[in-house]
C-alpha positions, 0 to 999 in steps of 0.5 A: 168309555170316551169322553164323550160318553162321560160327559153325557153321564154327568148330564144325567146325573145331574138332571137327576139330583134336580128332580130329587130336590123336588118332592112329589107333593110340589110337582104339578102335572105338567112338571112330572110329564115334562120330567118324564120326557126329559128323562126319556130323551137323556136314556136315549141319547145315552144308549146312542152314545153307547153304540160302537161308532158306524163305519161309513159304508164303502161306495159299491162298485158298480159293475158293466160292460163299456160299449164300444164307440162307434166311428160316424158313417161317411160316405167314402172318398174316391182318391183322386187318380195319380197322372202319369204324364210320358210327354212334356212341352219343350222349349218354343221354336221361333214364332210362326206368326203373331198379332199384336194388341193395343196396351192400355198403359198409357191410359191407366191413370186417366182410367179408361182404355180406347180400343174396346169394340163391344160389338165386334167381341174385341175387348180392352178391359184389364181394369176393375169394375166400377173402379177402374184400377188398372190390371197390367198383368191382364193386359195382353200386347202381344200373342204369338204362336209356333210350332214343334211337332207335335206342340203348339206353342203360345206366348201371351205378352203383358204389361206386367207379371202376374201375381203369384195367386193370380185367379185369371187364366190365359188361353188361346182362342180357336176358329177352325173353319175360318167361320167367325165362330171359335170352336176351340178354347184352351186356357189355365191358370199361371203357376207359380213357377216356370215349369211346366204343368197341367194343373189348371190347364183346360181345354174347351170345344164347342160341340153345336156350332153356337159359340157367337149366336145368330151373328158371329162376332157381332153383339146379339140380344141375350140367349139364354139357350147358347151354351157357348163352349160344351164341352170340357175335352181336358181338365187338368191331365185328366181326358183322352191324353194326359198330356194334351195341354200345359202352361208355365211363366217363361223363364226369359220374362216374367211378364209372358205366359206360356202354353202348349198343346199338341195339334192332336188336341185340335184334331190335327188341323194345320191351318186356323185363325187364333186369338189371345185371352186373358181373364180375371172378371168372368171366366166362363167358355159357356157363355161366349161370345160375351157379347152374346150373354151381356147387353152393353148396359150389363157389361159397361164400357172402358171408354170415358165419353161412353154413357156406359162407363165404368166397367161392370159385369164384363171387367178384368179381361183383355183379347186380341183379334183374330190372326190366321196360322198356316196360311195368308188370308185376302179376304174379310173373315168375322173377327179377323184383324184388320188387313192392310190393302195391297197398293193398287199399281197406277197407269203413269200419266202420259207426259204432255209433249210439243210436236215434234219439228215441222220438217220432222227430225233431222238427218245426219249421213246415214244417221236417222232419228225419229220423235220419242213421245216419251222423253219429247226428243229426236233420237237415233231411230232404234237399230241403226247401223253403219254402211260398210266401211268400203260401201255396197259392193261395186259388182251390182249397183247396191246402195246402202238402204239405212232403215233395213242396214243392208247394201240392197239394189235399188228399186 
């Protein structure tokens, strides 16, 4: 017996010895019921007290097959190809020709530029819209070209480096059939580096003809069915030819911008007209000519006396105008620079002389001399000649006759 059980039959016997100090005669009715329950209450809690302690019943295992997880459906990844490039741009030759295009440096702390001409798709706008900040490394001086079987070889000069995370792409313009209307555009993205890649590089064509509208180069009311350049002939190694085209920074000058493409590219034409391009703010082939996709009030104007100004849509790119490859042009082509005109030879004015003197010029010996209107003088009459030194011969009667030189007979 523990503790506990003692003590709870201490309790009883307690209660016990309380009723028998009560005689029946003295109970009431209640009191005998309210003893009889109390009595009930202490036999049960002794029984209870009694019982062997209850162990706690143990947690039963539970039992069951785990399901698998399974890994979410996904559409598959095609990997992209690897690019095995067999050729490689060179270094340039010499340029073969080059233009030239008006900086706007100059100008940048007046934030405005003055060679831009809307309306002949010649831009000057290295600058932000709206507020006019000044992108040096978008503005092109100078664009030159050479060739190096079988590359084509383009320098774009600029006012400044570009960034190395720099979102504009630098290209090259194409106009085959010297129609005013660019058939190719090649451009990419500058790497970080000097080394040439196709990373970024791609090369446009226009496939229908309507790259510059109803009027080529010139501003027309916007077309929504112009698609410009269509078609994207090669993206970045991928195409035909891996190796069609290529850009790098030039490792002699980190403001210039390197690209090359072979003449295959362009179908092997020899002779075209080319224009220089950077651009940050728009950068779609499709919707060129610009001037064809925005109206003047969309675009806005670099120039400060311009209702227009400042830039809006049409901001942070710059070109230059048209110079021909492979041949000299003489005569206007739309879009092409501006040609300096041949000096027109002049008839000199005839000199204004006296007449010549009254008794006409003189005559000295066998010395003739006539007027020469040209310098107003006497001068000896052309081919004049000496007798001989022993006169005519003697065996006829000659006379030395000055104006034919001979010893003749007379007449």
């Amino acid at each position: 017996m523990n503790r506990k059980q003692e003590f709870l039959v201490f309790l009883v016997i307690v209660l016990l010895v309380a009723l028998s100090c009560k005689l029946p005669s003295q109970l009431t009715n209640e009191q005998v019921i309210e003893y009889a329950a109390q009595t009930l209450a202490v036999k049960q809690t002794l029984e209870v007290a009694q019982l062997p302690p209850v162990e706690p019943s143990p947690t039963p295992t539970q039992f069951f097959t785990e399901t698998p997880t399974l890994e979410p459906t996904s559409t598959p990844v095609t990997p992209t190809p690897t690019i095995a490039h067999t050729v490689q741009p060179a270094e340039p030759p010499s340029a073969n020709t080059w233009v030239s295009d008006l900086s706007s440096k100059i100008y940048a702390a007046e934030r405005r530029a003055i060679a831009d001409n809307f309306g002949k798709n010649l831009y000057e706008r290295p600058f932000t819209s709206q507020v006019m900040d000044y992108q040096p490394y978008l503005d092109i001086t100078k664009a030159e070209i050479s060739y190096g079987s079988p590359w084509f070889y383009v320098t774009l000069f600029l006012e400044g480096e570009p960034p190395a995370d720099v979102e504009a792409t630098y290209g090259i313009e194409i106009d085959l059939d010297q129609d005013g209307r660019g058939d190719w555009y090649i451009s990419g993205r500058v790497p970080p580096t000097s080394v040439w890649t196709t990373d970024g590089m791609r090369a446009w064509r226009d496939t229908n003809n309507d790259v510059g509208g109803a009027n080529p180069i010139n501003a027309d009311a916007p077309d929504p069915n112009l698609d410009g350049y269509d078609d994207l002939v090669f993206d970045q190694g991928q195409g035909a030819d891996p190796d069609a085209a290529w850009i790098r920074r030039d490792p002699s000058s980190s403001n210039r911008v390197q690209l090359a493409y072979k003449s295959s590219l362009i179908g092997g034409a020899a002779k075209f007209l080319f224009a220089g391009w950077s651009d940050e703010g728009v950068r779609q082939p499709d919707w060129l000519d610009y001037n064809d996709h925005f109206t003047l009030v969309e675009a806005g104007s670099p120039a400060s006396n311009s209702s227009e100004y400042p830039l809006k849509a049409m901001a942070s790119l710059d070109n230059t105008c048209r110079w021909s490859f492979g041949f000299t042009p003489v005569s206007t082509i739309p879009g092409l620079c501006q040609i300096k005109p041949t000096p027109t030879a002049t008839k000199p004015v005839s000199q204004e002389c006296p007449p010549p003197p009254p008794n006409g010029c003189p005559v000295f010996g066998s010395m003739r001399y006539v007027w020469n209107p040209k310098t107003c003088q006497c001068e000896p009459q052309p081919n004049s000649c000496q007798p001989p030194p022993n006169g005519c011969p003697v065996t006829a009667p000659f006379i030395w006759n000055p104006v034919t030189c001979k010893c003749e007979l007379p007449k």
